[in-house]
C-alpha positions as CSV (number, residue, x, y, z in Angstrom):
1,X,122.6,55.0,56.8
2,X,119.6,57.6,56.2
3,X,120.8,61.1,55.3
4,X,119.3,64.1,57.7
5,X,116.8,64.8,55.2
6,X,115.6,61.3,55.1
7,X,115.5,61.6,58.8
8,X,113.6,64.7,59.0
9,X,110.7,63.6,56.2
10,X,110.4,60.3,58.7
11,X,110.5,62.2,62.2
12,X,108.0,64.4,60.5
13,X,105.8,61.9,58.4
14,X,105.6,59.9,62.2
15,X,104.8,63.2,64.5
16,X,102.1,63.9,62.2
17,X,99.7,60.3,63.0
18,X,97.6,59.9,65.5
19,X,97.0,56.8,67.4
20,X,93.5,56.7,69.3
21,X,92.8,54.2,71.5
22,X,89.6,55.2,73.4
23,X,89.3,52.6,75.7
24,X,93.1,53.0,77.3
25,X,91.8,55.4,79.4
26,X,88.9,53.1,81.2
27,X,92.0,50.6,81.5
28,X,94.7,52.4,83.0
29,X,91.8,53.8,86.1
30,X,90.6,50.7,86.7
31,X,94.3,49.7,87.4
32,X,97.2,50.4,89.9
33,X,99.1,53.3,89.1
34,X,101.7,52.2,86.5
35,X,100.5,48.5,85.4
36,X,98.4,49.1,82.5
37,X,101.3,51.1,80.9
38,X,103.7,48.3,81.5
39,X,104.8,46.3,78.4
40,X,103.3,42.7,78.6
41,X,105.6,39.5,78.8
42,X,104.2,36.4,77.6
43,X,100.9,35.7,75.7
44,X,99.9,34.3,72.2
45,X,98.4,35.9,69.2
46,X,96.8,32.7,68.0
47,X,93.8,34.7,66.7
48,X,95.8,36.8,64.1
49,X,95.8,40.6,63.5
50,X,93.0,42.6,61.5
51,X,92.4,45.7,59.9
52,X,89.3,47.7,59.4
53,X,87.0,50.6,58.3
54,X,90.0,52.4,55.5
55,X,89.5,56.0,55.0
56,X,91.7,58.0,52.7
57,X,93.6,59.1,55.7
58,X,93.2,56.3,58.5
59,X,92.7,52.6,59.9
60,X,91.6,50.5,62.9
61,X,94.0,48.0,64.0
62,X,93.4,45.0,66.0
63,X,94.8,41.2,67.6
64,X,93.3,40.0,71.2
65,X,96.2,39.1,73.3
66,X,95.6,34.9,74.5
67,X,97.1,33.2,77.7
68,X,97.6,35.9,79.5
69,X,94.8,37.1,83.0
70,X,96.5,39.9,83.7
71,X,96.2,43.5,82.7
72,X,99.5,45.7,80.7
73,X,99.9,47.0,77.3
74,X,100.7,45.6,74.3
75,X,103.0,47.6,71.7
76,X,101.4,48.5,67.9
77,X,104.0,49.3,64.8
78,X,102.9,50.6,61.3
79,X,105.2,50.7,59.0
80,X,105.4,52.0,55.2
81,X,108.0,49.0,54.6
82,X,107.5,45.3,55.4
83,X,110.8,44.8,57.0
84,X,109.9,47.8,59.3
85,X,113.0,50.1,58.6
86,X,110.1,53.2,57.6
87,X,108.3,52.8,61.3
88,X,105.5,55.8,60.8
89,X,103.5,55.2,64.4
90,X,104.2,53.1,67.5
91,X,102.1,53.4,70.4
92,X,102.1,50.7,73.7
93,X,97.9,49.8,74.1
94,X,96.9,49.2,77.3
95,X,94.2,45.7,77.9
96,X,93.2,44.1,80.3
97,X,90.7,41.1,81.3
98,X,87.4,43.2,81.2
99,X,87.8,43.8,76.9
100,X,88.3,40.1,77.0
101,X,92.4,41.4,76.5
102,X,91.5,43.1,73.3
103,X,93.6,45.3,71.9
104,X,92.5,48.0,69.3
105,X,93.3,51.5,67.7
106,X,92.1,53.8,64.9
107,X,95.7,55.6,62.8
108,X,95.0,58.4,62.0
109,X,97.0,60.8,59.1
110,X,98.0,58.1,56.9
111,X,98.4,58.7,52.9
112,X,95.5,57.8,50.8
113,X,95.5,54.9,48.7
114,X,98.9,53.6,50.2
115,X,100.4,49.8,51.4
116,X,101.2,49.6,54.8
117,X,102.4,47.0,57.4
118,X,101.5,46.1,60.8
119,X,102.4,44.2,64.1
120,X,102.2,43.4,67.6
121,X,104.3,42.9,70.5
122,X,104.9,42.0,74.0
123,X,108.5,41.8,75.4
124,X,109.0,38.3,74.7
125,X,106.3,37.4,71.7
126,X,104.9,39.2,68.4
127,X,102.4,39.0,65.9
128,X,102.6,38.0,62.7
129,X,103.0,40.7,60.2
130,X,99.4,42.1,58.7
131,X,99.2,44.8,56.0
132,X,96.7,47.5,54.4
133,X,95.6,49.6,52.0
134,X,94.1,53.1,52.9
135,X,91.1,54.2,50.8
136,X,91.4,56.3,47.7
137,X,91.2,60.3,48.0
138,X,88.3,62.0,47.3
139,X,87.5,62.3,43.6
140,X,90.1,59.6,42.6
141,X,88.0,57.6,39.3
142,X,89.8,54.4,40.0
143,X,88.4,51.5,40.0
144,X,87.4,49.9,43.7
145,X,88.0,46.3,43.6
146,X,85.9,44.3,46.7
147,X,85.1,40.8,48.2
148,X,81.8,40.2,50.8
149,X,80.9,37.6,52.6
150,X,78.3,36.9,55.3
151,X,76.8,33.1,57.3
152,X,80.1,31.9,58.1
153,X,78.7,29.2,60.2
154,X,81.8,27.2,61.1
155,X,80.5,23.3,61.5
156,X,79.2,23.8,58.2
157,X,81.6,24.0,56.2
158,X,85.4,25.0,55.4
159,X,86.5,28.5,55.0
160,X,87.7,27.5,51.4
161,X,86.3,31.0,50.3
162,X,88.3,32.9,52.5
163,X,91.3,31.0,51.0
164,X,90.9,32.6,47.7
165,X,89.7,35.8,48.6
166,X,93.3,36.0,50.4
167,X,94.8,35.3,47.6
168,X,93.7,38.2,45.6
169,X,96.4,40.5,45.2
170,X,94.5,43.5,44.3
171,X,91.2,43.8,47.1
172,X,91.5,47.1,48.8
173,X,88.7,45.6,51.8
174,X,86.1,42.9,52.5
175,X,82.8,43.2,53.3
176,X,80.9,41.0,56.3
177,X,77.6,41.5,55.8
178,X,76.3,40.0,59.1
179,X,76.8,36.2,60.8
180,X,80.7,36.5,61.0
181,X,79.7,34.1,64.1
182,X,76.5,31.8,65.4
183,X,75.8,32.0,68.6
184,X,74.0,28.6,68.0
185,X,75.9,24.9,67.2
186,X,73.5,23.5,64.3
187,X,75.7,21.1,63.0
188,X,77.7,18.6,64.2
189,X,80.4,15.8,63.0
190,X,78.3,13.0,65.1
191,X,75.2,13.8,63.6
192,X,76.0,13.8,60.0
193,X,75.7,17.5,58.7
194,X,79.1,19.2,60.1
195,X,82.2,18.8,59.2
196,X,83.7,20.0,62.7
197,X,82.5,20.5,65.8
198,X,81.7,23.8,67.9
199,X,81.5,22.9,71.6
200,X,81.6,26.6,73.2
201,X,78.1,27.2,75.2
202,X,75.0,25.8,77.0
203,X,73.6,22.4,76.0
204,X,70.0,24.2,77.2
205,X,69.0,25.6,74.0
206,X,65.1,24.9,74.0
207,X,65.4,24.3,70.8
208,X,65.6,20.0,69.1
209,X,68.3,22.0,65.8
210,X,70.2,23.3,68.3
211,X,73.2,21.5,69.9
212,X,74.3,24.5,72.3
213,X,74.0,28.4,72.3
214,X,76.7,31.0,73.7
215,X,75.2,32.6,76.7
216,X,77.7,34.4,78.6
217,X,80.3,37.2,77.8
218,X,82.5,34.4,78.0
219,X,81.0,32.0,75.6
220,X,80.9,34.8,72.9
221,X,84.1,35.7,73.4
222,X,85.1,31.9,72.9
223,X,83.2,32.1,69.6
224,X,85.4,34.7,68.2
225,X,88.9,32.6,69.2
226,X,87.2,29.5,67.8
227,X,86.7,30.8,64.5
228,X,89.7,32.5,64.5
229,X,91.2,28.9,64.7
230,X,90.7,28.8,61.0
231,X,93.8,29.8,58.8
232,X,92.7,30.7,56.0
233,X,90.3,33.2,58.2
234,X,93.5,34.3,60.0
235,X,95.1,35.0,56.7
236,X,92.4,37.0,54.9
237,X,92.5,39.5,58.1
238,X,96.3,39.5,57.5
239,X,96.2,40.7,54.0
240,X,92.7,42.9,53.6
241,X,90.7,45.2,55.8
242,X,87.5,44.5,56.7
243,X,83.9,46.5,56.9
244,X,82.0,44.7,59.3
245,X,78.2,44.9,60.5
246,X,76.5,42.3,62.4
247,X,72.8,40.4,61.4
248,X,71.0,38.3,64.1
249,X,73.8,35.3,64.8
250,X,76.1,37.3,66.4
251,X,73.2,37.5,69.4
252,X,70.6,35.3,69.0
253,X,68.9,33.6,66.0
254,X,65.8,35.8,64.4
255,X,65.9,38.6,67.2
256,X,64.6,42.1,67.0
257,X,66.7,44.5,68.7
258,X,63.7,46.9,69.5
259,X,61.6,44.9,71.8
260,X,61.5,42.8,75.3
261,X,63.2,39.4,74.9
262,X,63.6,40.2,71.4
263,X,60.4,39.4,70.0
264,X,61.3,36.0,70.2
265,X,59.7,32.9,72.3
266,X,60.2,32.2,75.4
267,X,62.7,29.2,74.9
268,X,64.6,31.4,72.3
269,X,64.4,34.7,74.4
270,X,67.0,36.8,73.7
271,X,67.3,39.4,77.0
272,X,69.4,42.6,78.1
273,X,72.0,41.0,79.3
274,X,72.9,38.3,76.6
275,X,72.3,40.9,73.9
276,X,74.7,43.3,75.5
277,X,77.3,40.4,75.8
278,X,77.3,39.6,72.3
279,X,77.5,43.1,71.2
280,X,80.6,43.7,73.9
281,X,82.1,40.4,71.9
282,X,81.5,42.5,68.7
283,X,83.1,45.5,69.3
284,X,86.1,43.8,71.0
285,X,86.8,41.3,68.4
286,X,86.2,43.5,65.6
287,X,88.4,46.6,63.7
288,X,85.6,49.1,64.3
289,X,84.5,51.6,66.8
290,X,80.7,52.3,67.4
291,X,79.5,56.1,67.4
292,X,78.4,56.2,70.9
293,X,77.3,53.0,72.7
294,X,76.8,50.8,69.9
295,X,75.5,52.7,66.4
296,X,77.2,50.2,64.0
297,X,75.4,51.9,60.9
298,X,78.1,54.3,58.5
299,X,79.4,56.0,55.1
300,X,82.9,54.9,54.1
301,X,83.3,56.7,50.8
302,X,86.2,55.2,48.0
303,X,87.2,58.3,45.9
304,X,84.1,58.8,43.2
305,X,83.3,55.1,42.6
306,X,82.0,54.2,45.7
307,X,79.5,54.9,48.5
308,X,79.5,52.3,50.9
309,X,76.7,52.6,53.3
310,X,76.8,50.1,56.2
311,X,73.1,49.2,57.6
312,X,71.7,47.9,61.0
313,X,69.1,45.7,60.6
314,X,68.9,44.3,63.9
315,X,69.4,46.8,66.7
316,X,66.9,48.5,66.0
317,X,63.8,46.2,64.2
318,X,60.4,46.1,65.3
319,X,58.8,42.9,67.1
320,X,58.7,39.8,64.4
321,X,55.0,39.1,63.2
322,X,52.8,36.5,65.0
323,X,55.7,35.9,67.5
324,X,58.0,34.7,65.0
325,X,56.0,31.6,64.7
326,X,55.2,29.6,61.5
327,X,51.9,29.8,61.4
328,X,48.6,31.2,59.1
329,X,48.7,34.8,58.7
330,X,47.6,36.5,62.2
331,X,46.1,39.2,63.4
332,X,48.3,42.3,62.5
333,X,50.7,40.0,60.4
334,X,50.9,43.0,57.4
335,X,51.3,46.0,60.1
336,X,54.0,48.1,59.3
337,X,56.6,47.7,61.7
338,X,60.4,49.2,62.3
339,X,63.0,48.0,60.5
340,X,65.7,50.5,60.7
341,X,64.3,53.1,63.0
342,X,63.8,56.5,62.6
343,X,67.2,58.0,63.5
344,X,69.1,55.6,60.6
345,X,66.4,56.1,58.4
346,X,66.9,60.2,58.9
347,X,70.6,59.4,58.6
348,X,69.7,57.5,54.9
């Protein structure tokens, strides 16, 4: 039995976090009074839990809540133990269908450069049990020890490289440089050059390499889950947090952000809507939160040994020389052109 004082330093240690979840409020007034709060039966967690974007003092958490239509909250533990007896936060999160049943929160007033351990919960079904390391305080020398990966095309190939990086006992994050999903189905078993098969989208892709593209809110969503089928994926979210920014595949193949259709042809057009579904898909599948609408780009610092500086290369890029064609140089081929833009450049 815990002595007063051990009770006290807990009760204390616990008031002191903060557990944010911005988009509860949006939930629970799109809801009848009372529902949103009300603790979930049911569901499945078959897409794991993650963790994302350590700071010396904080985490995002995050699972998506399958099986389930209709709206309630889902409860979130951290713990400093992984048997649970040391619970430091717990906080019910409200979801619902229109975030896709996502369910996400940033801890804050965590210890730096500490283990912890995570879960989720309905009344009748839980999570598995994911865990974390919080970033090193500022002006800590020690070493910073990282994976990254980025093109995770899933017909392609087995996640054998996710494997090992789970396996290191020692990463304090991973890195996803862009491509965590392809909107696009290059590959397939029937035709030779996959080694499984990624049914989710429209079989109207204009394009003769493509056997379907995501289109809808939906079939971006869908990508997420089916990658997610992957254990070895599901494990390395278990075990590390991950810093996430997204490339081209995550919306459309070769689009720039900054212009109509995004600079892309007519067959491969990638317009308002479908780039603002794949973005929703984004944030709500992955441990981050944007500043303001969707600014992905960020400093995470790691004590005195590392600057990490997260870039957008695709929200904001100029239209794609000579229509993105492969052709002789055109007119205007060597024009400078936006890449950044100029508010992430003045960040830089």
């Amino acid at each position: 039995m815990p002595t007063r004082r051990q009770f006290l330093r807990r009760t204390s240690e616990a008031a002191a976090l903060a557990v944010l979840a911005p988009q509860s409020l949006a939930v629970a007034a799109a809801e009848p009074r009372g529902r949103a709060s009300a603790l979930l039966r049911g569901g499945s967690f078959a897409q794991g839990v993650l963790s994302g974007d350590p700071t010396p003092d904080g985490i995002t958490l995050l699972t998506v809540l399958d099986e389930i239509t209709r709206a309630g909250s889902v409860r979130l533990e951290v713990a400093s133990d992984a048997d649970f007896r040391r619970v430091v936060a717990r906080e019910t999160i409200p979801t619902r269908g229109s975030i896709g049943h996502s369910v996400k929160a940033r801890i804050r007033g965590l210890k730096a450069h500490e283990r912890y351990y995570y879960r989720f919960e309905t009344r009748d079904e839980q999570s598995r049990v994911g865990r974390f390391q919080t970033a090193l305080p500022p002006g800590s020398n020690e070493p910073v020890r990282f994976a990254f990966f980025s093109c995770s095309d899933y017909t392609h190939g087995y996640y054998n490289a996710f494997e090992l990086m789970a396996r290191e006992k020692d990463l304090d994050f991973v890195v996803n440089l862009g491509d965590y999903i392809y909107a696009e189905s290059y590959h397939t078993r029937k035709g030779g050059t996959g080694v499984r098969d990624d049914r989710i989208g429209s079989t109207s892709t204009g394009n003769p390499f493509v056997a379907r593209v995501a289109v809808s809110l939906d079939d971006y969503r869908d990508k997420y889950a089916l990658y997610r089928s992957d254990a070895s994926l599901r494990k390395l979210h278990a075990r590390v947090p991950i810093i996430s920014v997204w490339d081209d595949h995550e919306v459309v193949d070769n689009y720039s952000g900054g212009v109509r259709n995004g600079g892309l042809p007519a067959a491969r057009d990638a317009p308002a809507k479908r780039k603002r579904a794949g973005y929703q898909a984004f944030f709500e599948n992955m441990p981050f939160y944007p500043s303001g609408r969707s600014r992905i780009y960020r400093a995470l610092p790691f004590g005195s040994t590392v600057d990490l500086l997260m870039l957008d290369q695709r929200q904001y890029r100029g239209d794609q020389p000579c229509g993105d064609a492969t052709v002789p140089p055109c007119p205007g081929y060597d024009r400078p052109n936006p890449f950044l833009g100029r508010p992430q450049m003045d960040w830089l």
